[in-house]
C-alpha positions as CSV (number, residue, x, y, z in Angstrom):
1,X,82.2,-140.0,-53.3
2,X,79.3,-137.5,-53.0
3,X,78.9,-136.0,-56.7
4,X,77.0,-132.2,-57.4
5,X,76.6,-130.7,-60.6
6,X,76.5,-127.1,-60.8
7,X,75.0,-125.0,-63.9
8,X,75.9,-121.7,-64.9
9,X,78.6,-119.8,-67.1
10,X,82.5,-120.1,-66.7
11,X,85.0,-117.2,-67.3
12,X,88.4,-118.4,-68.7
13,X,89.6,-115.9,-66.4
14,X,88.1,-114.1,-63.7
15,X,87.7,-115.5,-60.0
16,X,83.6,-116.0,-60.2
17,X,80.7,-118.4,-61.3
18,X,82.6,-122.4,-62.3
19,X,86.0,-120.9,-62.1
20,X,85.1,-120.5,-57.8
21,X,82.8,-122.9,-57.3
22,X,84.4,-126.0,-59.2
23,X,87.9,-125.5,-56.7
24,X,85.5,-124.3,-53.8
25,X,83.5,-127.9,-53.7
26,X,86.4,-130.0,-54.7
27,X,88.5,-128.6,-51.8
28,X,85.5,-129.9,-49.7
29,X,86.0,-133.5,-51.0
30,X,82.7,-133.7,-53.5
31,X,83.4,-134.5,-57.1
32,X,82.3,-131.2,-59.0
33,X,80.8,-131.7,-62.5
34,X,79.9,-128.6,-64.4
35,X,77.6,-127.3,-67.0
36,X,78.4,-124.4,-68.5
37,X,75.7,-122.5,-69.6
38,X,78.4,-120.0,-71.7
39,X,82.0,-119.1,-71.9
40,X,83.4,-115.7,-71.3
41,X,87.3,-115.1,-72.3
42,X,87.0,-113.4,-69.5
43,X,84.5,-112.1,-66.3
44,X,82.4,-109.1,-67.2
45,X,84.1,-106.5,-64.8
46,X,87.3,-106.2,-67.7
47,X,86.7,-103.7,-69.9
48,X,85.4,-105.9,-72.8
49,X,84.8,-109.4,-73.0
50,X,84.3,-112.6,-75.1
51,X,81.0,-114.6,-75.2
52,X,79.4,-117.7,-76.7
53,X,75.9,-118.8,-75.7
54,X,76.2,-122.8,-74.5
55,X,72.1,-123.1,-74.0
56,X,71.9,-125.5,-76.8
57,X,73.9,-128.2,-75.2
58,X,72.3,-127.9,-71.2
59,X,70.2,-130.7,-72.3
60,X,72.5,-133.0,-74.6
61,X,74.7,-132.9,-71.7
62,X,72.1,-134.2,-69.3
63,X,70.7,-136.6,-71.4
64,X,74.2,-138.1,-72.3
65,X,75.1,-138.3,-68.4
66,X,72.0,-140.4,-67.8
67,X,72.4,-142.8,-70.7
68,X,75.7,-143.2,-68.9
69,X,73.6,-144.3,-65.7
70,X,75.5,-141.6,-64.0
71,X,73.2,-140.2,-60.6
72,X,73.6,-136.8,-58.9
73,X,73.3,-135.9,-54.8
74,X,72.4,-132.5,-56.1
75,X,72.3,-129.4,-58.3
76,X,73.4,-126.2,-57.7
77,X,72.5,-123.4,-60.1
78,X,74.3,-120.0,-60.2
79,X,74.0,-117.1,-62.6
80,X,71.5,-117.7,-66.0
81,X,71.5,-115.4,-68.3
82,X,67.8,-115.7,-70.3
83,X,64.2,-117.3,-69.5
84,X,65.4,-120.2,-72.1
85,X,68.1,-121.4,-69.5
86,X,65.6,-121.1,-66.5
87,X,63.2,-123.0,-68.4
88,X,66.0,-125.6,-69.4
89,X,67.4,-125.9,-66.1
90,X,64.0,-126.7,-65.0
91,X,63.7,-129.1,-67.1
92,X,67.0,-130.8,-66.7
93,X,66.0,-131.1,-62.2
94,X,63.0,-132.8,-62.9
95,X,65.0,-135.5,-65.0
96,X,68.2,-135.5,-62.6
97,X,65.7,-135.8,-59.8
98,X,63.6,-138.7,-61.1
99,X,66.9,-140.5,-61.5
100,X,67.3,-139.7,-57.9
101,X,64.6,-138.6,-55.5
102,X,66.8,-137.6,-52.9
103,X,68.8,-135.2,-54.8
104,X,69.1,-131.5,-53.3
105,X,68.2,-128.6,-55.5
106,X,70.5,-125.5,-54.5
107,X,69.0,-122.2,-56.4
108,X,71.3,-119.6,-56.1
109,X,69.3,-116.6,-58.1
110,X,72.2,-114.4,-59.4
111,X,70.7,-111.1,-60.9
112,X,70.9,-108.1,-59.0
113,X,73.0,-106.4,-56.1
114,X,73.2,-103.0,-54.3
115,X,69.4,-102.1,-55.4
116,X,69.6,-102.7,-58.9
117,X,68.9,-105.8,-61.4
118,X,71.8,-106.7,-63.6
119,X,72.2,-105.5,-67.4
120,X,69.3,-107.4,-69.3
121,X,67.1,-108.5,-66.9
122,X,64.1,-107.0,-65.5
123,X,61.3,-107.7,-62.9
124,X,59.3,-110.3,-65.4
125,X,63.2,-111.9,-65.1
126,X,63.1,-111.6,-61.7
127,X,59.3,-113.2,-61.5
128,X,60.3,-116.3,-63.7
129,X,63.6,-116.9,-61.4
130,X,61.0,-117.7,-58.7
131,X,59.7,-120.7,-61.0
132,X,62.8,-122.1,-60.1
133,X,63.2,-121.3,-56.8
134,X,59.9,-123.3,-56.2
135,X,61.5,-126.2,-57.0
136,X,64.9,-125.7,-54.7
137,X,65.8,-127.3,-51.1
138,X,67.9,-123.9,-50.5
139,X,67.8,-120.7,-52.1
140,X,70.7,-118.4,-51.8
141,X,69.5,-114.9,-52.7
142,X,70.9,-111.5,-51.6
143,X,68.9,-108.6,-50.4
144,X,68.2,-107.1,-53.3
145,X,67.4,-110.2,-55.5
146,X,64.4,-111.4,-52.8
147,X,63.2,-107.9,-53.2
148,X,62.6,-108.5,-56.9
149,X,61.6,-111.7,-56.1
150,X,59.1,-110.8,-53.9
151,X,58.3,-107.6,-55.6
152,X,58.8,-105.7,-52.4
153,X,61.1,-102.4,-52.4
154,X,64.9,-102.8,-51.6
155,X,66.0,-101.0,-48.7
156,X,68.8,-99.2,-49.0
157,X,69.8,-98.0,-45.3
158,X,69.3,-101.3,-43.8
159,X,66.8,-103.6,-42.5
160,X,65.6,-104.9,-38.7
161,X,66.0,-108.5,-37.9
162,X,62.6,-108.9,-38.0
163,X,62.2,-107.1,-41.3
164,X,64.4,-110.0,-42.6
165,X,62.6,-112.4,-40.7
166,X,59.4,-111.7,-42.5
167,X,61.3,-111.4,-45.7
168,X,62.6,-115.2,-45.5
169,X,59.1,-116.2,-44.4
170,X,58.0,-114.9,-47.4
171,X,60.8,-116.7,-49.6
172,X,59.8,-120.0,-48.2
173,X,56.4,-119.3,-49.3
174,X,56.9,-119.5,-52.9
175,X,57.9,-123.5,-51.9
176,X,62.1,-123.5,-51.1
177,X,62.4,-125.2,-47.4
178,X,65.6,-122.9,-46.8
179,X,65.7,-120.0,-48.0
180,X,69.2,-117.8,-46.9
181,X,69.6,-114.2,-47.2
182,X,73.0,-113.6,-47.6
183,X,74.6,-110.1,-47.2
184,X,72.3,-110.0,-43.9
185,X,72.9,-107.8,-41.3
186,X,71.7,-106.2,-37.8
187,X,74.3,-104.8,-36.1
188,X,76.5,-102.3,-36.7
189,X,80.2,-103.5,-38.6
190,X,78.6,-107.2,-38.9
191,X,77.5,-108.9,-41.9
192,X,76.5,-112.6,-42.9
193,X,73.4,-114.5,-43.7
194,X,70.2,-115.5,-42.1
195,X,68.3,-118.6,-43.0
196,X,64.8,-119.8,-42.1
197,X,64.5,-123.9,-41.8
198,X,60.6,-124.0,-42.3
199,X,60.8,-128.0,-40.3
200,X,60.8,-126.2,-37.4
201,X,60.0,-123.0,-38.1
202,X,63.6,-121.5,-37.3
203,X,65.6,-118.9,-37.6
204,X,69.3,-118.7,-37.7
205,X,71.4,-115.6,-37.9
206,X,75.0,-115.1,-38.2
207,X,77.4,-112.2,-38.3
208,X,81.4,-111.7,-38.7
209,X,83.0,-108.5,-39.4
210,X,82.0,-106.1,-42.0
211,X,85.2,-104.7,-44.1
212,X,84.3,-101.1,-45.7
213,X,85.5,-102.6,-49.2
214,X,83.5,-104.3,-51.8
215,X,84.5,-107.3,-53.8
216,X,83.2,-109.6,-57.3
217,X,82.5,-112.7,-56.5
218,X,81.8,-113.4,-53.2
219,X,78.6,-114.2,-53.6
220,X,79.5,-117.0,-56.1
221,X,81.9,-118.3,-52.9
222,X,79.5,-118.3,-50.1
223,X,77.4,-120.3,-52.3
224,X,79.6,-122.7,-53.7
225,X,80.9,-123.6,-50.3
226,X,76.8,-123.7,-48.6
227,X,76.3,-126.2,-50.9
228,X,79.4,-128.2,-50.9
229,X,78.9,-128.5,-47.1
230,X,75.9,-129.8,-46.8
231,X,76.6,-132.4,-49.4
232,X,79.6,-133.0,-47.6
233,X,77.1,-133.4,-44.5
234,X,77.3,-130.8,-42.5
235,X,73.6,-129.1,-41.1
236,X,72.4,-126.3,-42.7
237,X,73.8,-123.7,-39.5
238,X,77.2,-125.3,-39.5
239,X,77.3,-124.5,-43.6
240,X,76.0,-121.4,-43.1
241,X,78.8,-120.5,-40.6
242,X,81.9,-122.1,-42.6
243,X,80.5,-120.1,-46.0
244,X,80.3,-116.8,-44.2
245,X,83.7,-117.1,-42.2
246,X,85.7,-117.9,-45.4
247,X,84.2,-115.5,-47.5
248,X,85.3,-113.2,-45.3
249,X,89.0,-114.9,-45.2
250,X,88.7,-114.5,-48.7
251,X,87.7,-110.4,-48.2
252,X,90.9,-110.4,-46.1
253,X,93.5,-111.9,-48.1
254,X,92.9,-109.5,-51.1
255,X,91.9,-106.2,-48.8
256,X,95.3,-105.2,-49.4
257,X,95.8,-105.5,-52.9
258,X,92.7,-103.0,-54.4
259,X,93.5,-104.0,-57.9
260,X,91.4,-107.4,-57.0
261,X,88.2,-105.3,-56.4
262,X,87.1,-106.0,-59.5
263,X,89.3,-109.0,-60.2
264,X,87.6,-110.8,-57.8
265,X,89.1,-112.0,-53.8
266,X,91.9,-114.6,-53.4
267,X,90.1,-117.4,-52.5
268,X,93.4,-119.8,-53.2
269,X,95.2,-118.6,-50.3
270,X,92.6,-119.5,-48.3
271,X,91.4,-122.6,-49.5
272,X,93.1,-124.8,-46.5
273,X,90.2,-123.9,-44.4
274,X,87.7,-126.3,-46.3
275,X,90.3,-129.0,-46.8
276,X,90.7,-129.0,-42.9
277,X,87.1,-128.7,-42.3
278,X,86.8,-132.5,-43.7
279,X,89.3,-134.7,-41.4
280,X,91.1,-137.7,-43.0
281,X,88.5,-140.5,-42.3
282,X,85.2,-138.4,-43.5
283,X,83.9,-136.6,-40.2
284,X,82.5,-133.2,-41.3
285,X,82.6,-130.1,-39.3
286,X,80.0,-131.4,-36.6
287,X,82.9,-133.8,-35.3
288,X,86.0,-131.2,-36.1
289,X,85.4,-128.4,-33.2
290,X,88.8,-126.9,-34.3
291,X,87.3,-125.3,-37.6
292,X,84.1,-123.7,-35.5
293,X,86.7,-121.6,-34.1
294,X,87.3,-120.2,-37.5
């Protein structure tokens, strides 16, 4: 069985970060170890909140798993909360990847949405996330975190699909092989992602429908089941299009219950949809043409 581990913060309660993705991959048929980088009672969106700082055992962790003789096919990173756990995290893929060439490094850079940076960070933040991203296979940013990135202004009333084109050019530059915008979009009441495979010098974008509400979380799905996919072995455009369809199922299923806006979506009732997208004797989605449909 294909094993990832995936480093960032769990809420006790709270649909984001570990409490998504561990489910997400698992439903994909990839073991799911975790790091937490910190615990929350509870996700931020609740009015208040409890927190205790877990950076001080990233590396014991890591260590301990290795004396163990215990290998990784990759690491996915989601939101870190100080330049200490970016500079751990670092630290902890060069060891997981010297046990392991081959691993994949999946850099999701959770710290800003709708124009604006998160509470605590700022654009030196922003500038040392890129230290990491230099060191990723895929990066999973949304608009507004590769304009931090990249120092470039955010655009707020949209952006032309070559705008986005020179924007994921520019990604790859700082040394990812795959950068993905996700939140991408071109045509009116569409939405999805768009990556660039720099192999071949490619780009791929795809849409699905655009609902008028916003949602926490989602982000922390579509990337959760990206990287599970391609672990699981499916190509980069067939992830890509599984990870944008059921975030969207996800969107759907909780549309009509509003309280779940900040809650986060109801990914549960969905979660059939990755379990099929794996049939019984291991094929992945290139040899399952009923789940393209989806």
């Amino acid at each position: 069985m294909k094993r990832i581990v995936t480093i960032q913060d769990i809420s006790c309660i709270g649909r984001c970060s570990l409490t998504t993705a561990l489910p997400i991959i698992s439903a994909l048929g990839i073991e799911c170890a975790v790091i937490p980088t910190a615990i929350l009672s509870n996700h931020t969106a609740f009015s208040g909140f409890t927190f205790h700082d877990l950076t001080d055992e990233i590396l014991p962790i890591t260590e301990q798993w290795r004396r163990a003789g215990l290998t990784f096919d990759a690491v996915y990173t989601g939101y870190l909360g100080s330049f200490d756990q970016i500079r751990i995290v670092s630290e902890v893929i060069d060891l997981l990847r010297a046990d392991n060439p081959a691993i994949r490094i999946i850099v999701d850079p959770a710290m800003a949405d709708f124009g604006k940076l998160y509470t605590g960070f700022d654009e030196m933040f922003a500038k040392e996330m890129t230290t990491l991203c230099k060191k990723a296979d895929v990066i999973l940013p949304n608009l507004t975190e590769a304009s931090y990135m990249l120092g470039i202004p955010f655009r707020p009333d949209g952006y032309k699909e070559q705008e986005l084109r020179e924007i994921l050019s520019a990604l790859s530059s700082l040394g990812c092989a795959t950068p993905i915008l996700t939140g991408a979009s071109v045509h009116t009441g569409k939405v999805g992602a768009m990556l660039f495979d720099s192999s071949d010098d490619s780009f791929y974008l795809y849409e699905n429908d655009q609902l008028a509400k916003q949602f926490h979380g989602t982000g922390d799905i579509f990337a959760s089941v990206f990287t599970g996919s391609i672990i699981r072995g499916m190509t980069p455009k067939e992830a890509l299009r599984l990870s944008v369809d059921f975030t969207l199922a996800c969107i759907r299923s909780t549309v009509s219950d509003p309280e779940h806006r900040w809650y986060g979506v109801n990914f549960e009732s969905v979660l059939y949809m990755l379990t099929n997208a794996v049939t019984p004797d291991g094929q992945t989605v290139s040899n399952n043409p009923q789940i393209l449909k989806l």
